[in-house]
C-alpha positions as CSV (number, residue, x, y, z in Angstrom):
1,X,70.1,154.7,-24.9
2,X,71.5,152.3,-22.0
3,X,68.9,149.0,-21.7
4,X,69.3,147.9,-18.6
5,X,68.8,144.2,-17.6
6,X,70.4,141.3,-15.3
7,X,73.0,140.9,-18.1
8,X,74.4,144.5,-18.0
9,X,78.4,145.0,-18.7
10,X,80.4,146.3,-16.2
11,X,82.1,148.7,-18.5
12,X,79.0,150.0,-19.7
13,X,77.8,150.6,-16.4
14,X,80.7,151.8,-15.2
15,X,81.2,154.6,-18.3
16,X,77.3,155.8,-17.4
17,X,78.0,156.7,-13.8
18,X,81.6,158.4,-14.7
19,X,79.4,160.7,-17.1
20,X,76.9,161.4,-13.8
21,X,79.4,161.9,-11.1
22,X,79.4,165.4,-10.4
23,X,75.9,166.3,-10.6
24,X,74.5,162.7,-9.3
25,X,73.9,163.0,-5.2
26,X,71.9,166.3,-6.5
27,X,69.9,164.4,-9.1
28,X,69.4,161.6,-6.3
29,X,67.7,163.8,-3.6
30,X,65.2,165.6,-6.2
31,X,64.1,162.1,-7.7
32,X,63.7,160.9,-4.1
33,X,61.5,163.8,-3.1
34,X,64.1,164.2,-0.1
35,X,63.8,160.5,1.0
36,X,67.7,159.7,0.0
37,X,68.7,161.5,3.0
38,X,66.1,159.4,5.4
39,X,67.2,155.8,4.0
40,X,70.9,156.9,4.4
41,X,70.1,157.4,7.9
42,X,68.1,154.3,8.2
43,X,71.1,152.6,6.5
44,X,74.0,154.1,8.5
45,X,71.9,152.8,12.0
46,X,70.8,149.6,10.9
47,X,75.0,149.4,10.1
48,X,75.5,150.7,13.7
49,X,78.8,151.5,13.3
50,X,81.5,151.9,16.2
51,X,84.4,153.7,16.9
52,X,87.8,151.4,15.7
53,X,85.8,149.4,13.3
54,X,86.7,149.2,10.2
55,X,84.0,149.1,7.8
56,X,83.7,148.8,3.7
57,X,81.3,151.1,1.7
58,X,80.5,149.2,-1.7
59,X,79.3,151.3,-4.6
60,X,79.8,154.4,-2.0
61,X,79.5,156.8,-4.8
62,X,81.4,160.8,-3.7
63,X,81.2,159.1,-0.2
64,X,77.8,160.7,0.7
65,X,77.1,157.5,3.0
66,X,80.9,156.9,3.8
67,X,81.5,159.9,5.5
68,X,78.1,159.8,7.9
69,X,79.4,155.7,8.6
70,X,82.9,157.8,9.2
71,X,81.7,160.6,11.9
72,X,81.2,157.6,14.9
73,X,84.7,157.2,14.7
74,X,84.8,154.3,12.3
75,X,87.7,153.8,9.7
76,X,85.8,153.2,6.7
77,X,86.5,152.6,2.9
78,X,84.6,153.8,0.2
79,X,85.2,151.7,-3.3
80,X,83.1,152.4,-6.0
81,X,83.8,150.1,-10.0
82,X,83.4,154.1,-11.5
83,X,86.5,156.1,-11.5
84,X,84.6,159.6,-12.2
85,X,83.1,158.5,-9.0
86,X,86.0,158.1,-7.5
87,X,88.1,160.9,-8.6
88,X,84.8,163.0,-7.7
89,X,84.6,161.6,-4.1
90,X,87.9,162.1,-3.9
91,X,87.8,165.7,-5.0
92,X,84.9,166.8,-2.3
93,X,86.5,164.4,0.6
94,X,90.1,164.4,0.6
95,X,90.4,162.8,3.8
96,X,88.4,159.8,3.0
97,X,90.2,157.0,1.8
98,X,88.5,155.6,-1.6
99,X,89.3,152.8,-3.8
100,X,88.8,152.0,-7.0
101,X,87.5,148.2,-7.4
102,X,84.8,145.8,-8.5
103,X,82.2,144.7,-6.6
104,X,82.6,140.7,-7.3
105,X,86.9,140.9,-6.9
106,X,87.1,142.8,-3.9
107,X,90.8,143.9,-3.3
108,X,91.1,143.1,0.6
109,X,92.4,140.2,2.4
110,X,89.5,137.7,4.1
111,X,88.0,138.5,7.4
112,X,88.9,142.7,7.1
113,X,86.3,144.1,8.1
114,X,83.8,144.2,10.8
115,X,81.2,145.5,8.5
116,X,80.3,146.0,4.7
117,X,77.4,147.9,3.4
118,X,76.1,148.5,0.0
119,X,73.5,151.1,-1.0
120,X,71.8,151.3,-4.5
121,X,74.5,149.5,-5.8
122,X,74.0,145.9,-5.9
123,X,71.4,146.1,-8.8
124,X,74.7,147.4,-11.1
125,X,76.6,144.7,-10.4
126,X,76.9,141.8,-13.2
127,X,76.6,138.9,-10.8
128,X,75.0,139.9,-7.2
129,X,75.2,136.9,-6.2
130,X,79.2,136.5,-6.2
131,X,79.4,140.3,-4.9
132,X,77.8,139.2,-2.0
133,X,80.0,135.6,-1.6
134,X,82.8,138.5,-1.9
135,X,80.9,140.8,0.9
136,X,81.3,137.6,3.4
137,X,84.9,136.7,2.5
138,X,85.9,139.9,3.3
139,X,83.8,140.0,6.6
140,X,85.5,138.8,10.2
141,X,83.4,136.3,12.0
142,X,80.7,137.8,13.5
143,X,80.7,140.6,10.9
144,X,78.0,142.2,9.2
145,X,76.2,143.0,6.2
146,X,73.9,145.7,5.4
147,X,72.0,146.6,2.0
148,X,69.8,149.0,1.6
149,X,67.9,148.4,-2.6
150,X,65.2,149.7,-4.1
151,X,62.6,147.0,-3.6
152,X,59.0,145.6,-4.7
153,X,55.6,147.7,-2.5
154,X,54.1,144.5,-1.1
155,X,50.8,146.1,-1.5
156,X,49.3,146.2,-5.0
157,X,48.1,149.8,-5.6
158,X,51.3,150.9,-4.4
159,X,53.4,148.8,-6.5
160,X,51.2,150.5,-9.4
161,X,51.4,154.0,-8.2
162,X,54.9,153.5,-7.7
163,X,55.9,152.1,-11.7
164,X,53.8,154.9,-12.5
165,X,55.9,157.1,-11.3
166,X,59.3,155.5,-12.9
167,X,57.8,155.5,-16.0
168,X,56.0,159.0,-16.5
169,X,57.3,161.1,-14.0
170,X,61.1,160.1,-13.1
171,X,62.0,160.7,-16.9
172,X,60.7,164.5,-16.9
173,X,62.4,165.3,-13.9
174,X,65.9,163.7,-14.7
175,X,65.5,165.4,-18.1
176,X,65.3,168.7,-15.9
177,X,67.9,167.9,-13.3
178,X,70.5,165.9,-14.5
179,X,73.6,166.5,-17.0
180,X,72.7,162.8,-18.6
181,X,68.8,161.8,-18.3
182,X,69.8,159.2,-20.8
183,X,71.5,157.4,-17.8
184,X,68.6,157.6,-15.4
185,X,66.4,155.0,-18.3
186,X,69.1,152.4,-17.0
187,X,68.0,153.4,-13.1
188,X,64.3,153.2,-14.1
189,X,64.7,150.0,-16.1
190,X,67.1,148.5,-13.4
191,X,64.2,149.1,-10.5
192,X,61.6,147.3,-12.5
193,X,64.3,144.2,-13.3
194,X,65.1,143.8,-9.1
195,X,63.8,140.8,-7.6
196,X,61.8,141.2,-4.6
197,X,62.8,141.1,-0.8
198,X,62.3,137.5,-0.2
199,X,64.7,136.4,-2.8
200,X,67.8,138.9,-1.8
201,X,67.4,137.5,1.6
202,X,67.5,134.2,-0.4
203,X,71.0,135.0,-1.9
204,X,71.9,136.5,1.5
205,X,71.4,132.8,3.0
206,X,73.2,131.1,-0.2
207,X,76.3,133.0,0.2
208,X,76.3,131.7,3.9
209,X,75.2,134.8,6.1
210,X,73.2,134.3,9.1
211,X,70.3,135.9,11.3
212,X,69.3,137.4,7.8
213,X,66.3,139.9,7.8
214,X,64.9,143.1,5.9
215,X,62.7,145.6,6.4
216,X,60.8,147.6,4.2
217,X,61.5,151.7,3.9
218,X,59.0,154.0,2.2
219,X,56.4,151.3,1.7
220,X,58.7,149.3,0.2
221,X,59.8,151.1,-2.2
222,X,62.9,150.5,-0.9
223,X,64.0,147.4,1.5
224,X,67.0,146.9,4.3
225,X,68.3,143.9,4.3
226,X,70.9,142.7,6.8
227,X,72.8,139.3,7.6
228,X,75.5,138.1,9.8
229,X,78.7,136.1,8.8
230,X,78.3,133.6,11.2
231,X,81.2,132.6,14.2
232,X,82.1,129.9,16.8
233,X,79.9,132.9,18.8
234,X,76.7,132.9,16.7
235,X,75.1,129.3,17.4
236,X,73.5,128.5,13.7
């Protein structure tokens, strides 16, 4: 069984979501109870992306939230660190240009891209905090960041109804609707693990993004963060 903590391997990691791929965007929208679909909305206009931009998708899975970045018109690049993800992605979106790449040694030249956005993704990563240094190298002044995570309820009895439901219930329905429910222990374990809002936006600020903010989705069961790698144009 895969433990997840904050000192997870990038292989491992990498080797549970290849065994997931096919049957994983499924899996996602029953343990979501439908609510995938609403935060990738929230994500894709909080990201606000426009037509000529060129725009990164980090962890972007089959390019479920790549191609609803892509249909404004945006050029946009989906890199995921699992090559079953990939090669799936690949497979159900030919025309969508993905890469395979790690989160922390981003392929691309500094100042590429007029956005990045990560969704679910940034708790898989070994160090978050150099993936998001990376996220602002690879942003042009001005750019932006968005990151949509699972996240902390701020109120108590939903915090409690809410790890109730990752412990007891989550596990019975990935055992009925994914190919691997071992993987989905990591995903439970992972959620607990996250730090809370305050201290993303925290790493947001250390890795030297601006105008940093978050709001919470779903009760904050899940939180959008967003930041701004800062230019001449963006008085501090």
């Amino acid at each position: 069984m895969t433990k997840a903590d904050l000192s997870k391997t990038p292989r491992d990691v990498a080797a549970m979501f290849d065994g997931v791929a096919r049957g994983y965007d499924r899996t996602n929208a029953v343990l979501s109870v439908g609510n995938a679909a609403l935060w990738r909305i929230a994500t894709v206009r909080a990201v606000d992306p426009q037509p000529g931009e060129r725009i990164l998708d980090i962890a972007a899975g089959t390019g479920t939230s790549s191609i609803a970045l892509a249909k404004t018109g945006a050029t946009v690049v989906a890199l995921d660190f699992s090559q079953g993800m990939v090669e799936e992605g690949r497979r159900r979106h030919p025309h969508l240009h993905f890469v395979h790449g790690d989160a922390e040694k981003l392929p691309f030249a500094d100042g590429e891209f007029d956005a990045v956005t990560i969704s679910f993704g940034l708790r898989n990563v070994q160090q978050p905090e150099v993936a998001l240094a990376e996220m602002h190298r690879v942003l042009k002044p001005g750019g932006r960041v968005v990151i949509c995570e699972f996240s902390r309820p701020p109120l108590g009895f939903l915090r409690a109804g809410y790890h109730a439901y990752l412990r007891h219930v989550m596990p019975v329905i990935a055992g009925a609707a994914s190919s691997n429910p071992t993987a989905y222990t990591y995903l439970f374990e992972s959620i607990r693990h996250w730090p809370e809002q305050t201290i993303l936006s925290q790493w947001l600020r250390t890795a030297g993004f601006g105008r940093v903010g978050y709001r919470n989705l779903s009760w904050g069961v899940v939180a959008l963060h967003r930041g701004l790698r800062p230019s001449a144009a963006l008085a501090p």
